[in-house]
NUKEPA-786023 format. One record per residue (C-alpha): residue in one letter; x, z negated, y. Coordinates in steps of 0.5 Angstrom, whole numbers, padded with zeros to 4 digits, always signed. Example, Ala and Ser with C-alpha at 12.3 -4.5 7.8 and 13.67 -1.06 7.14 Angstrom:
<pts>
A+0025-0016-0009
S+0027-0014-0002
</pts>
This chain:
<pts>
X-0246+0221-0024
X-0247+0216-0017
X-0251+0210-0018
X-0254+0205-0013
X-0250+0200-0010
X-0251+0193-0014
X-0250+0186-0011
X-0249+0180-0013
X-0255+0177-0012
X-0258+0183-0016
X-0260+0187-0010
X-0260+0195-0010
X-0257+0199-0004
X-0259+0207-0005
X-0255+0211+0000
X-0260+0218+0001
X-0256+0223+0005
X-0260+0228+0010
X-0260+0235+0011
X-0262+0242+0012
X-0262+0249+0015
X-0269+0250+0018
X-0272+0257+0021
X-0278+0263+0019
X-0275+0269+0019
X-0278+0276+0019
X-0275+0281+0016
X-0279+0286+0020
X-0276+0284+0027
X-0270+0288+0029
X-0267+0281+0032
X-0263+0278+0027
X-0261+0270+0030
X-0254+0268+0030
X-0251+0261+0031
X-0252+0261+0038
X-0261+0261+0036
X-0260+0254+0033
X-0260+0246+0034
X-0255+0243+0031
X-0254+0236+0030
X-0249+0233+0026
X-0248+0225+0024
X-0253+0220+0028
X-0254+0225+0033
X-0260+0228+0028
X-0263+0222+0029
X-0268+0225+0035
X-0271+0231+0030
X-0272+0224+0025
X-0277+0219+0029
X-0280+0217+0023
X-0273+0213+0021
X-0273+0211+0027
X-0266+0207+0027
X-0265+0210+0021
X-0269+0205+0017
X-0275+0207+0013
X-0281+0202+0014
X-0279+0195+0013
X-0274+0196+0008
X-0267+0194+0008
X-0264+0196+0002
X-0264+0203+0004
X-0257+0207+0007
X-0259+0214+0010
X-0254+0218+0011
X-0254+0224+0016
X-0251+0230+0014
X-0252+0236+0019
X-0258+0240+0020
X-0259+0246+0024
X-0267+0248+0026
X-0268+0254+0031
X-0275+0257+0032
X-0278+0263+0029
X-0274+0269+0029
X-0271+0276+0025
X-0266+0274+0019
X-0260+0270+0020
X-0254+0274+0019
X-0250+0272+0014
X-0244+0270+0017
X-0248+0264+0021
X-0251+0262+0014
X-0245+0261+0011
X-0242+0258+0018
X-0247+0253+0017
X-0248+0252+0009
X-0241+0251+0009
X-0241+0246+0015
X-0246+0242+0011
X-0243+0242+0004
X-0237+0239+0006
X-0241+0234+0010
X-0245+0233+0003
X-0238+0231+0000
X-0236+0227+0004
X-0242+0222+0004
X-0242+0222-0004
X-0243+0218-0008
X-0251+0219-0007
X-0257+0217-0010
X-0262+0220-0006
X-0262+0227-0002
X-0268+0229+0004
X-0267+0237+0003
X-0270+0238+0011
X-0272+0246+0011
X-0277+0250+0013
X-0278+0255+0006
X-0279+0261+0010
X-0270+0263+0011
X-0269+0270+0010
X-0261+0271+0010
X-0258+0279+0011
X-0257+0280+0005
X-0260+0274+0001
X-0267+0274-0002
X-0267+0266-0003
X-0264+0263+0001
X-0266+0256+0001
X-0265+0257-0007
X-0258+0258-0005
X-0258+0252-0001
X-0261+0247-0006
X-0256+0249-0012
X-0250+0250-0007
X-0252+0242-0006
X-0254+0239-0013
X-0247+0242-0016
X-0244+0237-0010
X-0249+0231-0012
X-0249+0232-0019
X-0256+0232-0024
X-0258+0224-0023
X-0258+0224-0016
X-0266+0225-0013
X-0267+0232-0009
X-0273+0231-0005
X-0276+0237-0001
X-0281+0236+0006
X-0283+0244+0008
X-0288+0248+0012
X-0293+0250+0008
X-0290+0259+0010
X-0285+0257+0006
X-0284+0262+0000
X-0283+0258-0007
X-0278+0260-0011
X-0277+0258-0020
X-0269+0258-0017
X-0271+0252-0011
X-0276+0248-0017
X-0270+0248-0022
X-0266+0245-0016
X-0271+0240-0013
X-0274+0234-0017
X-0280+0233-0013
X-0284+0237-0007
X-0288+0237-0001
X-0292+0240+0004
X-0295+0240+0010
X-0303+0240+0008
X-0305+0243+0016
X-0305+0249+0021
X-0303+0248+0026
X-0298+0243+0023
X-0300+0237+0027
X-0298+0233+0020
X-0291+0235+0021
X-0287+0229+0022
X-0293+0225+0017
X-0291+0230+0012
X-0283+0230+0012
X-0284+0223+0012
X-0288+0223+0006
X-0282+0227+0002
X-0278+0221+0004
X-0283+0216+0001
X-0283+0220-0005
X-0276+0221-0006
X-0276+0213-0006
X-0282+0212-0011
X-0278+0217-0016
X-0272+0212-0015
X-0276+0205-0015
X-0279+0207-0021
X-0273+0211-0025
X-0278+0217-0025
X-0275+0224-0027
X-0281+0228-0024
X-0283+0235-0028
X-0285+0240-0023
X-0290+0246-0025
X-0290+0252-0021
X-0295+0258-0020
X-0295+0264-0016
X-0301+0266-0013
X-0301+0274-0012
X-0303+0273-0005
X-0300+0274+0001
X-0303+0272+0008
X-0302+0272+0015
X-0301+0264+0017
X-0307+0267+0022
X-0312+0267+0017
X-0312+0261+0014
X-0312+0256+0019
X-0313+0250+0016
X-0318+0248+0022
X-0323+0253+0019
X-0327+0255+0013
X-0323+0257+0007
X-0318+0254+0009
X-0321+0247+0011
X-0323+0245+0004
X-0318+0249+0000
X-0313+0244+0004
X-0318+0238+0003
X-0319+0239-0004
X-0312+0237-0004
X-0314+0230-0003
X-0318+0229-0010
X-0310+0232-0014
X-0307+0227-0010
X-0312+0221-0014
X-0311+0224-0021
X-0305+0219-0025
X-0299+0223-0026
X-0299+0227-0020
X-0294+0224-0015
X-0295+0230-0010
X-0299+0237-0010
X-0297+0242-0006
X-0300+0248-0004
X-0296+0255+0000
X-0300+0260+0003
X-0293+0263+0004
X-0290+0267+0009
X-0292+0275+0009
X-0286+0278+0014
X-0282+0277+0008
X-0280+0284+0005
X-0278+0280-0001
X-0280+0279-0008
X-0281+0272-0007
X-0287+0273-0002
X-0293+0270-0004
X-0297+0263-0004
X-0295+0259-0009
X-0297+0252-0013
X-0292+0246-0015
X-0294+0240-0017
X-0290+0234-0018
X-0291+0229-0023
X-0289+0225-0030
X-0295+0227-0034
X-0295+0235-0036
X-0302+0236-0037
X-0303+0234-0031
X-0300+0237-0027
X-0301+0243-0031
X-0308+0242-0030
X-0308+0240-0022
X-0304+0246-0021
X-0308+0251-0024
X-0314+0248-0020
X-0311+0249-0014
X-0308+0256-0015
X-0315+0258-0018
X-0319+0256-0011
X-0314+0259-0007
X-0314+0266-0011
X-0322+0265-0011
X-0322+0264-0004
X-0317+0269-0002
X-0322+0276+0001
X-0326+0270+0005
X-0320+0268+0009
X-0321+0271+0016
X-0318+0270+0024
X-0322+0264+0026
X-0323+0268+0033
X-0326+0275+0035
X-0320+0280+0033
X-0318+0287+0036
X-0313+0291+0038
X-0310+0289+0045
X-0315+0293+0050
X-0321+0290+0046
X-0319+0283+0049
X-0317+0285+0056
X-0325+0288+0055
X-0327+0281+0054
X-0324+0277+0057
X-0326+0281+0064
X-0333+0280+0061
X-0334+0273+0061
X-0336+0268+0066
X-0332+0262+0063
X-0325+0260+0065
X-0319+0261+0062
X-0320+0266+0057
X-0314+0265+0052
X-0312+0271+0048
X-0306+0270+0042
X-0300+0276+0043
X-0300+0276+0036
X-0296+0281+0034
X-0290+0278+0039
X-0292+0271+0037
X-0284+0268+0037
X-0287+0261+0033
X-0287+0267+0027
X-0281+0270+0027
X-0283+0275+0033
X-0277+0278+0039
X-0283+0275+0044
X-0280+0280+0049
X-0285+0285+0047
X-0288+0286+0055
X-0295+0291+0052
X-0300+0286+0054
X-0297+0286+0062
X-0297+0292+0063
X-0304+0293+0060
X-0307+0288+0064
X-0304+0291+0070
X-0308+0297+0069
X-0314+0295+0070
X-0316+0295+0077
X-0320+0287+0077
X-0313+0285+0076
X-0309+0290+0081
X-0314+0287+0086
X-0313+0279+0085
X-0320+0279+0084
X-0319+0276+0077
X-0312+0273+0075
X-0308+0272+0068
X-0303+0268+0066
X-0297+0271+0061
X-0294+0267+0057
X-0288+0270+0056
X-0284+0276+0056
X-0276+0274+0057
X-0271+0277+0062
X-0264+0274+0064
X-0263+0279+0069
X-0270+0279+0072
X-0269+0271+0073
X-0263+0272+0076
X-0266+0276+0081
X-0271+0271+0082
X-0266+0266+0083
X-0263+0270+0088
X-0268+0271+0092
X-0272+0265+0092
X-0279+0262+0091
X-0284+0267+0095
X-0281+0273+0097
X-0282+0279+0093
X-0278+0282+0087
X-0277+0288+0083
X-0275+0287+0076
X-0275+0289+0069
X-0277+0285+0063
X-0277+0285+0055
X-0275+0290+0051
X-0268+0289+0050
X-0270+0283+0044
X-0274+0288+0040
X-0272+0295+0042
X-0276+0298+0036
X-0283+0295+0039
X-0283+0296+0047
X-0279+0299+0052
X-0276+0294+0059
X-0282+0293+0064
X-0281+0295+0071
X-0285+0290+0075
X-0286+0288+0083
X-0289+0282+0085
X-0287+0275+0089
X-0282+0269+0086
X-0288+0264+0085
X-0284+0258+0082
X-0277+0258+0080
X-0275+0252+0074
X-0268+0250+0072
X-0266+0248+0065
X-0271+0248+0061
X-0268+0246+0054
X-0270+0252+0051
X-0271+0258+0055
X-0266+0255+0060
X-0268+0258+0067
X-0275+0260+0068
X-0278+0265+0074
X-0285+0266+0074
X-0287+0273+0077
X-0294+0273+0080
X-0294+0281+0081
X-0302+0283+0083
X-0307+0278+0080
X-0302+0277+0074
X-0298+0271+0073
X-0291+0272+0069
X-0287+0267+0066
X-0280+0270+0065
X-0275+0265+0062
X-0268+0267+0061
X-0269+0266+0053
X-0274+0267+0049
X-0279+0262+0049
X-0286+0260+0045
X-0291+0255+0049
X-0295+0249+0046
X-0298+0245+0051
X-0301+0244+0058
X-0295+0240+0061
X-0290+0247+0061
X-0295+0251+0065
X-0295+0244+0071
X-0288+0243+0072
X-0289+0252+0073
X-0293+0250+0079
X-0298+0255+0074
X-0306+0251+0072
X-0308+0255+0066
X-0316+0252+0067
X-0315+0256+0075
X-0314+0262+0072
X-0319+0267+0069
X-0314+0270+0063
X-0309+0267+0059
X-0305+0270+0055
X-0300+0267+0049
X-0295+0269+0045
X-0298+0265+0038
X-0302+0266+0033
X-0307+0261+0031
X-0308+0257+0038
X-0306+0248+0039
X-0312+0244+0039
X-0310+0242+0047
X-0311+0251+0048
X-0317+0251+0044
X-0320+0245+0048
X-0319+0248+0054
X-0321+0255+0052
X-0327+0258+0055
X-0327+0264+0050
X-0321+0265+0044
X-0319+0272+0042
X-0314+0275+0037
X-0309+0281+0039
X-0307+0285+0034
X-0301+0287+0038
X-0295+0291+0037
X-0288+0287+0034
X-0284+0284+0029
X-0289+0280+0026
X-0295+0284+0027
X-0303+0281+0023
X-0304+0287+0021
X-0300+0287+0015
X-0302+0292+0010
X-0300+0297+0016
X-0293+0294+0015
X-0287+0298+0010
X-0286+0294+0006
X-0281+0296+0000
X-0279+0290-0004
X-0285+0285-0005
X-0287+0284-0012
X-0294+0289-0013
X-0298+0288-0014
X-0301+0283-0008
X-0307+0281-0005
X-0309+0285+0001
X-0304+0290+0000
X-0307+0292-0007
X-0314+0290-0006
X-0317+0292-0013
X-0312+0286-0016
X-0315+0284-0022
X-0315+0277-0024
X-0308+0275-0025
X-0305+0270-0030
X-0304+0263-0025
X-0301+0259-0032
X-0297+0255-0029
X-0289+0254-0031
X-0287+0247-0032
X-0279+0246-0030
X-0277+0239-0034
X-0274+0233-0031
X-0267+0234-0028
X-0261+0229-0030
X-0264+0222-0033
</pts>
């Protein structure tokens, strides 16, 4: 059992340890990631992921003392093998140990780990620490709304919350919300209950958008919960739908001290989400990956930007499928350089170092992708001349741009996602100069939407292709929306977890 420091002027000091293991993960990517794909931080030096304790420090309280344990974050990829699991579980227990007595813990994780050979990983997580803490100590959980919620990860934590947009520009507003709930619950002496409700639908996180309708007021509805007495947080998951898993689905918890109100909020949200499920669409015009080079080449405007959605490496994709390159290099408007495109990005070490080597405008020969994802694409033979050369970017380490025709290719050493303008400049690349430009997301950033003359969605091949019901799955709970169609009604009775400890 811990308790708060008490002093003697009657003062109350909480220590609140943080920590985590953050990624999504499909299981459709033959890439599995390895210690090596995360950022590990350990003590103070994760104070940079935390801006939101800047100093550690929660707003103007002087009563708190946090205490950073480890946490590991990598971007989107296939399964975490399990011996980098187990390195990075173990290393964070121990760090958990020693930051005992707790009375607080913020469980930094995304909800979307798949481990090889582990169907809830952050369930294993969650109950690997409350054994070490103990049943008094308060569990709070800030994550992405593609997490996929489990009965063991609601029997572990005490109280939930999750992001509320998408794209997810309320992130760190987010993570700092879990933190103030985790105080309220230790101000007030709350054990919160928990109610938890499947839904049996699992969409791509491309479809429901919170920037479009449905989507838009599902989300928004959130709001009138929040004002309901009892209720300290609803939370609602759309889910993450690459996990060939029985967990995969969207899902409803709502935290509070009053069971019928919680009970009543959740089955409320869950039924608008399940009533709403058939009008989830892509928020742009979507086809396969001829149809959007088609259009694009038709318009007038400038760019035109097409999501590689199927390679997308901020959902789990290799992001080293070179498909769209080499159909963008087959059109003659192209070829000639009467139309450019700019291709955001297909990884090459060794086509990197040839470019190093050679030197910013001279001509290459060099092969790209498919060594990531060997299962969606073959490598990529292009020639063209060295147009920009970066040394040591943070996440994709050395970076080339191969301008072969009228296509420009960023190549980075690592594979690499791109959000913002800003990492197109420092390329000597201007992405509102260009006719066509092609990213490896889904959904695109307000800063590309705001930019885009024309959006367009490819269902492209790779390891986290839109196309779900197109997918093998073997291992999700049916039946499922879309997958099952037909599904009737489902029962979204929620299940209530009592308080833990107290």
């Amino acid at each position: 059992m811990t308790h708060p420091v008490i002093f003697s002027d009657g003062a109350i000091m909480y220590r609140i340890g943080i920590g985590g293991i953050a990624i999504e993960s499909s299981t459709f990517s033959p890439l599995h990631s390895t210690l090596d794909d995360f950022r590990i931080r350990a003590g103070d030096a994760m104070q940079e992921m935390y801006p939101y304790l800047p100093d550690w420090t929660y707003r103007d309280r002087d009563d708190i003392e946090f205490v950073p344990c480890y946490k590991a974050r990598a971007i989107p990829g296939g399964q975490v093998t399990a011996d980098a699991y187990q390195t990075m579980k173990t290393e964070l227990l121990d760090r958990v140990r020693a930051a005992l007595p707790l009375d607080g813990f913020f469980f930094d994780v995304h909800g979307a780990m798949s481990v090889v050979g582990m169907d809830d990983a952050e369930g294993d997580l969650a109950t690997a620490i409350r054994e070490i803490v103990g049943p008094e100590c308060i569990l709070s959980a800030g994550m992405d709304l593609h997490g996929n919620i489990t009965p063991q990860l609601v029997s572990q934590i005490d109280v939930f919350t999750a992001y509320r947009e998408a794209p997810h520009i309320d992130a760190m507003e987010s993570k700092e919300r879990a933190v103030t709930h985790l105080l309220h619950c230790l101000d007030t002496g709350t054990r919160p209950y928990r109610a938890w409700v499947r839904i049996p639908v699992s969409l791509q996180g491309e479809r429901t958008s919170t920037f479009v309708e449905p989507g838009k007021t599902v989300y928004g509805k959130l709001k009138e919960s929040d004002a309901v007495e009892g209720v300290i947080d609803p939370s609602l998951w759309v889910g993450y739908t690459w996990a060939d898993q029985p967990r995969n689905s969207a899902t409803v918890v709502v935290t509070g001290t009053d069971v019928d109100a919680i009970t009543g909020e959740a089955e409320k949200i869950a039924r608008r989400y399940w009533d709403a499920r058939e009008d989830f669409q892509y928020g742009v015009p979507t086809g396969s990956v001829d149809w959007t080079i088609d259009e694009a080449l038709k318009s007038d405007g400038k760019p035109v930007i097409i999501s590689d959605a199927g390679d997308n490496p901020t959902a789990g994709g290799a992001g080293d499928v070179p498909y769209m390159v080499e159909r963008l290099l087959a059109r003659e408007e192209l070829r000639s350089g009467a139309k450019t495109a700019v291709v955001a990005a297909v990884p090459g070490a060794e086509a990197v170092q040839t470019c190093f080597a050679a030197g910013v405008g001279q001509e290459v020969t060099v092969t790209i992708g498919g060594v990531l994802d060997p299962v969606n694409a073959s490598p990529l033979e292009i020639t063209g001349t060295v147009h920009a050369l970066l040394r040591d970017d943070p996440i994709g380490g050395d970076v080339a741009v191969v301008k072969s025709c009228g296509v420009y290719v960023i190549v980075p050493t690592r594979r690499r996602p791109y959000h913002s303008l800003a990492e197109f400049e420092v390329l000597d690349l201007r992405i509102q100069e260009h006719d066509i430009f092609v990213v490896k997301l889904g959904y695109l950033h307000p800063e590309y939407r705001d930019i885009a003359s024309v959006a367009l969605m490819a269902l492209s091949p790779g390891g986290v292709n839109p196309d779900t019901t197109s997918l093998p799955y073997q291992r999700v709970q049916r039946p499922i929306y879309p997958l099952d169609p037909d599904l009737a009604d489902p029962d979204l009775t929620p299940r209530v977890f009592d308080p833990i400890g107290g």
